[in-house]
C-alpha positions in Angstrom: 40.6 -215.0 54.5 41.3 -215.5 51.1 38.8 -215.9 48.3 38.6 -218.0 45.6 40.4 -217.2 42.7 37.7 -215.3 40.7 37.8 -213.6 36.6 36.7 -209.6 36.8 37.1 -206.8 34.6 39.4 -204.0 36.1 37.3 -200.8 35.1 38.2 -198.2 38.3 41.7 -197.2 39.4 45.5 -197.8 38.3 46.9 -201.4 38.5 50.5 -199.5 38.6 50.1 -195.8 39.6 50.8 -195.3 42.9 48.1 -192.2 45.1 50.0 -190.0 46.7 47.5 -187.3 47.2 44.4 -187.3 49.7 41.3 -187.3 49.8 41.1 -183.4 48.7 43.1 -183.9 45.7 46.4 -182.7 47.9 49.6 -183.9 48.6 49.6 -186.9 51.5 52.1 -185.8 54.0 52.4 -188.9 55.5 53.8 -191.9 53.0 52.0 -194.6 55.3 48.7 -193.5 53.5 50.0 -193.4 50.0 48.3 -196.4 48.2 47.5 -198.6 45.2 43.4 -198.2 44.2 41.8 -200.6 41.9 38.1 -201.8 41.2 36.8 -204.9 39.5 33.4 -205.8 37.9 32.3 -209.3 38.3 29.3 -210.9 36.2 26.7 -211.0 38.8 25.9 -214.8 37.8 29.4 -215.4 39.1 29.1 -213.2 42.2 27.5 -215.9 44.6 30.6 -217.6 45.5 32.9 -214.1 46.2 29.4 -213.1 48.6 29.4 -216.0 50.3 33.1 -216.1 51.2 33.2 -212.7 52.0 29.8 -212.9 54.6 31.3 -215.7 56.2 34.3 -214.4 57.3 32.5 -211.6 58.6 29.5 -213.4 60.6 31.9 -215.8 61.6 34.6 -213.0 62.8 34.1 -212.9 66.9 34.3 -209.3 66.9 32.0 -208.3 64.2 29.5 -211.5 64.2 26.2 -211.1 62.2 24.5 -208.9 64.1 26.7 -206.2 63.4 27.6 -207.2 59.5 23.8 -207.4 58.8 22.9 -203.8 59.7 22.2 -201.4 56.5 25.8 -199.2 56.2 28.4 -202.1 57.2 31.0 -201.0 54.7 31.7 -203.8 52.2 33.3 -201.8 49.6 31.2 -203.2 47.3 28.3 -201.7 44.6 25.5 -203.3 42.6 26.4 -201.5 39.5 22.7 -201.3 38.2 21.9 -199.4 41.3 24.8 -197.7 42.1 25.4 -195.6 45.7 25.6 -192.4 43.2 22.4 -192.3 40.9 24.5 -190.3 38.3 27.3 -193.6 38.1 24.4 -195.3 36.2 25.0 -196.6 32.9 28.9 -195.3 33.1 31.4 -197.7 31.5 33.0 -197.8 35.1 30.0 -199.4 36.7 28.9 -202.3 33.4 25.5 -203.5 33.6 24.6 -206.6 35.3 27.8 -206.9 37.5 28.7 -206.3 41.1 31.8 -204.1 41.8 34.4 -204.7 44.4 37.2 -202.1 45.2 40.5 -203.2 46.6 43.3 -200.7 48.2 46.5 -201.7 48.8 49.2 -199.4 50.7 52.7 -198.3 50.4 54.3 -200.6 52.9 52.8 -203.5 51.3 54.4 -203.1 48.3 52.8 -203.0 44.8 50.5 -205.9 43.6 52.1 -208.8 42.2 51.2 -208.5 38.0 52.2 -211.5 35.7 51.1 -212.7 32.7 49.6 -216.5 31.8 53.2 -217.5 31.7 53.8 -216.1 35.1 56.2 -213.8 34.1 56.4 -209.9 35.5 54.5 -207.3 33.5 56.8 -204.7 33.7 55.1 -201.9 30.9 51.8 -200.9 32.4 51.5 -199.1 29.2 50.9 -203.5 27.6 48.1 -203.1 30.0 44.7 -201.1 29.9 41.8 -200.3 32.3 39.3 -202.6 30.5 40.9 -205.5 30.4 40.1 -208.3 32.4 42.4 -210.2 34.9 42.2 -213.4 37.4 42.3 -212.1 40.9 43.8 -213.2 44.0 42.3 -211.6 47.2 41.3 -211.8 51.0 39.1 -209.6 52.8 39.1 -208.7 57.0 37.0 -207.4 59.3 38.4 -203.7 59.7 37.4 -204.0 63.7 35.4 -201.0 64.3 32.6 -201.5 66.9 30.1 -200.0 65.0 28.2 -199.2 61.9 28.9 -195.3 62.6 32.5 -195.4 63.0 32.7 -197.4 59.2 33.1 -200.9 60.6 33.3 -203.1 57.5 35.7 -205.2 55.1 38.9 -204.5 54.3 39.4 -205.9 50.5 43.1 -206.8 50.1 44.6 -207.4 46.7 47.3 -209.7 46.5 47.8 -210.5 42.9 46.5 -210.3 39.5 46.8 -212.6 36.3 46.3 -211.2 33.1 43.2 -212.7 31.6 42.3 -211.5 28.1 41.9 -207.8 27.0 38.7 -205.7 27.2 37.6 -202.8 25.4 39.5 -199.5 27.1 37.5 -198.0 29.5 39.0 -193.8 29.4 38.6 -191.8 32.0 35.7 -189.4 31.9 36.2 -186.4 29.7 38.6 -188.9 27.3 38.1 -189.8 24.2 37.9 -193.4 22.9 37.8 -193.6 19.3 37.3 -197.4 18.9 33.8 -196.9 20.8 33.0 -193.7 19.0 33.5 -195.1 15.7 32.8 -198.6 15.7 30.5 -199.5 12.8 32.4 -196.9 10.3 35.1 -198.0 7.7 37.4 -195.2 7.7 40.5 -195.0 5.2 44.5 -195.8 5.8 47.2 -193.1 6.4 50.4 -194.1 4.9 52.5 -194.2 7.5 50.1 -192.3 10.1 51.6 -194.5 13.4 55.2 -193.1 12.6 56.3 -190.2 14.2 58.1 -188.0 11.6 62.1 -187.8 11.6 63.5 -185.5 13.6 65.8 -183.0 11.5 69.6 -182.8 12.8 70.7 -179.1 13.4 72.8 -177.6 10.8 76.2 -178.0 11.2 78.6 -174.9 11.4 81.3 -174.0 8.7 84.4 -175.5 9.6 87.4 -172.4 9.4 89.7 -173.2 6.3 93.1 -173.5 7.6 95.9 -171.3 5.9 97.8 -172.6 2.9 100.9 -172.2 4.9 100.8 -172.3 8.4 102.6 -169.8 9.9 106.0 -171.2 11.3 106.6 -169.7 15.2 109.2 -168.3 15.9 110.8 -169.8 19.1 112.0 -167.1 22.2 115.4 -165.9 22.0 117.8 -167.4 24.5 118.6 -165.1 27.2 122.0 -165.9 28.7 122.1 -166.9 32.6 122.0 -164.3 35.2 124.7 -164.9 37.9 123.0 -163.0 41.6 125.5 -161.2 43.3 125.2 -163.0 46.3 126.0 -160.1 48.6 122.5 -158.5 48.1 120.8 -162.2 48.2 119.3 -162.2 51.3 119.3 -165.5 53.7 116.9 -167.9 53.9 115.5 -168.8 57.6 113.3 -171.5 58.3 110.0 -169.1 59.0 110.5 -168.2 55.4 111.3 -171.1 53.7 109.1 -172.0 50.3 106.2 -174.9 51.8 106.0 -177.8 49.6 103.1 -178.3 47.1 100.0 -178.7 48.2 98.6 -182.5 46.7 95.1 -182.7 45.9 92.7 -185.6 46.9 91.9 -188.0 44.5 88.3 -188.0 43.1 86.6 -190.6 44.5 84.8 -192.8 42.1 80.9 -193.1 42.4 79.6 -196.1 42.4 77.9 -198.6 40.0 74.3 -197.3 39.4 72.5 -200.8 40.5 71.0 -202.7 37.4 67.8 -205.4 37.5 67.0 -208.2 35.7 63.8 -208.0 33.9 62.6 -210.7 31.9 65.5 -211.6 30.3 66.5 -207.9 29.6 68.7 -206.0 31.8 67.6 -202.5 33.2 69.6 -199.7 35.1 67.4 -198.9 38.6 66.7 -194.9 36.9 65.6 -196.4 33.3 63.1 -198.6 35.6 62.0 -195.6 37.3 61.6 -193.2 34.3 58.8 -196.0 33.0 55.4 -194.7 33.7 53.6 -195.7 36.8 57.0 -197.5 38.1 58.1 -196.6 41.8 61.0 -198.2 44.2 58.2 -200.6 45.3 58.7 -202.1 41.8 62.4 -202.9 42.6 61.9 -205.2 45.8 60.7 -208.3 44.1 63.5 -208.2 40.6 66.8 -209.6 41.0 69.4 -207.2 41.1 72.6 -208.0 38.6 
């Protein structure tokens, strides 16, 4: 069932990069599990509503009911970030005080989340977006249907789409550097010209050869006078040896029109589309093809 539309902060996971590895930190075989990881902190004095909806549909759910739902280790896939399931999570920008965290996943075959802004357009540059920022989210949630507590029966958290909100203070991943939150309260001084990358510096060109004065005149071939055969040594021709005609060769086929997309106004070929970070042929499905 779906929830309410609710404001969070996306602080865990990639809103466009797609996990293709498992759970080991190796390559996923199988493409079925390759997913879309997100999670989203939520001010606990707005939490009650997102609870509520998301214990109803479970006590309420004929094959979970709450008996099963209200046993300790029914998987939510939820944390109270000021007492986090990993002691050592505490205090980390990743789990904000005083909010409740709920991770969604969202796999392969479903395609990649719907992202707009509040004009409801496509945010195609993930790079316009940041971890940090926050985001109006659209979401339903399922009993997964195991019987028990010790086979992980719990909620499945499905992410449908996300609104962009307002933007938050980046949120790096651990062992990156965030210099706005290192430095804040210093004045430091101005670079001229520091954003600008420096020109790149052609290669020199090579000395062009300095034709001749006079170019040399060729002289043409002499003309050699016909030679008549005798035609008692020219030997007949039969049809086993006669000259085969020219072989033709077969026209090159010309490939065909790399496909181009509409994005926005601005028109993209399907491989520039590809080469942007974090974009996959998921991406392609939902733009209209010119």
């Amino acid at each position: 069932m779906s929830y309410p539309v609710f404001k969070a902060r996306h602080v865990m996971g990639s809103l466009t990069q797609l996990n293709t590895k498992d759970h080991n930190g190796q390559p996923e075989a199988n493409e079925n599990k390759h997913h879309w990881f997100m999670g989203f902190a939520v001010p606990k004095a707005e939490w009650d509503p997102i609870w509520n909806h998301m214990y109803n549909t479970a006590a309420n759910d004929p094959s979970c009911t709450a008996a099963l739902c209200g046993q300790a280790g029914f998987n939510w896939k939820i944390e109270d970030c000021d007492a986090p399931e990993n002691p050592q999570n505490l205090g980390k920008p990743s789990y904000p005080a005083g909010h409740m965290l709920i991770k969604f996943t969202r796999y392969k075959v479903m395609g990649c989340v719907s992202l707009v802004d509040g004009n409801y357009q496509p945010i195609v540059n993930p790079a316009s977006v940041k971890k940090g920022d926050y985001f109006y989210v659209a979401a339903s949630t399922k009993f997964n249907g195991a019987a028990t507590v010790k086979t992980n029966a719990g909620m499945y958290q499905n992410l449908e789409g996300l609104m962009f909100a307002a933007p938050g203070e980046e949120i790096v991943s651990e062992g990156g550097f965030n210099a706005q939150s290192a430095f804040a309260g210093f004045q430091g001084g101005q670079v001229a010209a520091g954003q600008q990358a420096p020109a790149a510096t052609p290669p020199a060109q090579q000395a062009q050869a300095t034709p001749s004065a006079t170019p040399a005149t060729a002289t043409p071939p002499a003309t050699q006078a016909p030679v008549t055969p005798a035609h008692d040594l020219v030997q007949p021709q039969t049809p086993g040896n006669a000259t085969p005609p020219p072989v033709l060769e077969a026209p090159v086929a010309t490939p065909p029109a790399e496909p181009s997309y509409d994005v926005q106004g601005t028109v993209y070929t399907k491989s520039q589309l590809l080469k942007m970070p974090g974009w996959t042929e998921a991406h392609l499905a939902g733009l209209t093809q010119v």
